[in-house]
N, C-alpha and C positions, 0 to 999 in steps of 0.2 A: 164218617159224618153223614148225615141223612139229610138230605137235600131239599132245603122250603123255598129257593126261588131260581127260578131257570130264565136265562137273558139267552134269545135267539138275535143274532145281530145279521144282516143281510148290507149291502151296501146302501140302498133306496129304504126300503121298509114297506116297500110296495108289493114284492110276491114274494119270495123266499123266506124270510123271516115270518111275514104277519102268515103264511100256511102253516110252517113249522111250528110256531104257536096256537094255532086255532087247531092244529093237527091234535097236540099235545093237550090242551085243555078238553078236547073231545075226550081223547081214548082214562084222561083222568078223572071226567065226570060220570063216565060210563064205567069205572071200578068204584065207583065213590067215594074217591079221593079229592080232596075239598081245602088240606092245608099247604100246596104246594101254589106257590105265586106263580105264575107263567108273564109274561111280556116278550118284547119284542123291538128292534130300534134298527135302524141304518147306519153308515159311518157318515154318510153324504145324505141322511133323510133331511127331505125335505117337511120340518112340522107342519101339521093340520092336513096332509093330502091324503087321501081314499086310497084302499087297494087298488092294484092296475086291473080295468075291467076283466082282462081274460083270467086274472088269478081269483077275482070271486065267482067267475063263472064254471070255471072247472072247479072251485069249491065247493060250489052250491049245488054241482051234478053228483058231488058224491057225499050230499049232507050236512058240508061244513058252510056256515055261516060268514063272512069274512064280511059282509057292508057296514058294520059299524068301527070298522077299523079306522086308525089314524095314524098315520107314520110321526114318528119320533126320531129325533135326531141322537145317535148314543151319547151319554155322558160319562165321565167318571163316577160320579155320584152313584149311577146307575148300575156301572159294571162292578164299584164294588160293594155295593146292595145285594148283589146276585154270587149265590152259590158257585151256580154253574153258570157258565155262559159259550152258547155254540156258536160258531160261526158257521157261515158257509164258505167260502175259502180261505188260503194262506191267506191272502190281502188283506185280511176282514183279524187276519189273528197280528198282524205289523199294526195296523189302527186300534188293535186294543191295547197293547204296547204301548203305543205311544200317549196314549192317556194314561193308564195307571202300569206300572211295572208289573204291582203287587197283583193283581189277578192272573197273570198267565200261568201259571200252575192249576186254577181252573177254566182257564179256557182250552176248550175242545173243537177239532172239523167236526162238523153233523157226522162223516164218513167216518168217522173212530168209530161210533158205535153200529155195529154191521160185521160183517165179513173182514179177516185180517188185510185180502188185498184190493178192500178199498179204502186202507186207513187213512191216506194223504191224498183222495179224492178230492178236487173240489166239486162241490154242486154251481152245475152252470146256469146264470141269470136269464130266465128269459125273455125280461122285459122287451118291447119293439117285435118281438119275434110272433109267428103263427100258435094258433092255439096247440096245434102238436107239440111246440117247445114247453108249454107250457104244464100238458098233461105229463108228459116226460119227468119236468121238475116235479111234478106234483107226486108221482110216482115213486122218484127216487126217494123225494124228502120224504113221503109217508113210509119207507121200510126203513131209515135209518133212525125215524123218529120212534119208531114201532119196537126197536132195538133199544133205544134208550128208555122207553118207557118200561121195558122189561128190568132195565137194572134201576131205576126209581124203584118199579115194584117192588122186586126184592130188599133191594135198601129198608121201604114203606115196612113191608111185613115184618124183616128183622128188627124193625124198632116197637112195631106192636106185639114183640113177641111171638109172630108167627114164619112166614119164612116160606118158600116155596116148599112145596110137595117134590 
């Protein structure tokens, strides 16, 4: 199945989540890929609030935009809207359970896609913490995300009849 919308869920919707999507809408607009929906939500988002200052500022050091963000509170409606939907930890994959049954067959940790032994990693929150915690997250989520955009890719091109080299 070829994948048109992707739900990043974080607990807040303040750094982990809205990176992981701004991450992802980057590296998609820069292949020219245009039909794939991206969002993003909390389990405990609070709606209408801004990224946490330190998550758009380590974004914005390395290009990514995050100030017009707004955190969203996850729905069912929402997760099962969505293809795929990633969490950032187990906690985050209990709360999509408990709203809809039916998706957890697509819900994945961001750590599945990467390396085998970080498959039941979680990505730890750094809201409150130093901007160091913060560059960290931002690190770990850009390789995992980097990973998953690589199997979109492939997915993308097998559907256009082309397919990795």
């Amino acid at each position: 199945m070829k994948i048109s919308s992707v739900l990043f869920v974080c607990t807040g919707n303040l750094c982990r989540s809205p990176m992981a999507e701004a991450i992802l809408r980057s590296l998609l607009q820069r292949a020219g890929i245009d039909d794939i929906r991206v969002q993003s939500a909390g389990t405990w988002g609070v709606e209408g609030e801004g990224a946490a200052p330190l998550a758009a500022e380590v974004c914005k050091e390395r290009g990514i935009d995050l100030s017009g963000h707004v955190a969203r509170r996850v729905s069912k409606e929402m997760l099962e809207a969505s293809d795929l939907i990633v969490v950032m930890e187990m906690d985050h994959v209990h709360s999509v359970e408990d709203l809809s049954e039916d998706v957890l067959d697509r819900t994945k940790l961001l750590t599945h896609y990467g390396k085998e032994k970080d498959r039941f990693q979680d990505i730890a929150d750094p809201y409150g913490k130093p901007k160091r915690d913060y560059v960290a997250c931002f690190e770990q989520i850009e390789h995992h995300v980097c990973c998953l955009f690589v199997e979109i890719l492939g997915q993308h091109d097998d559907e256009a009849g082309g397919g990795l080299p």
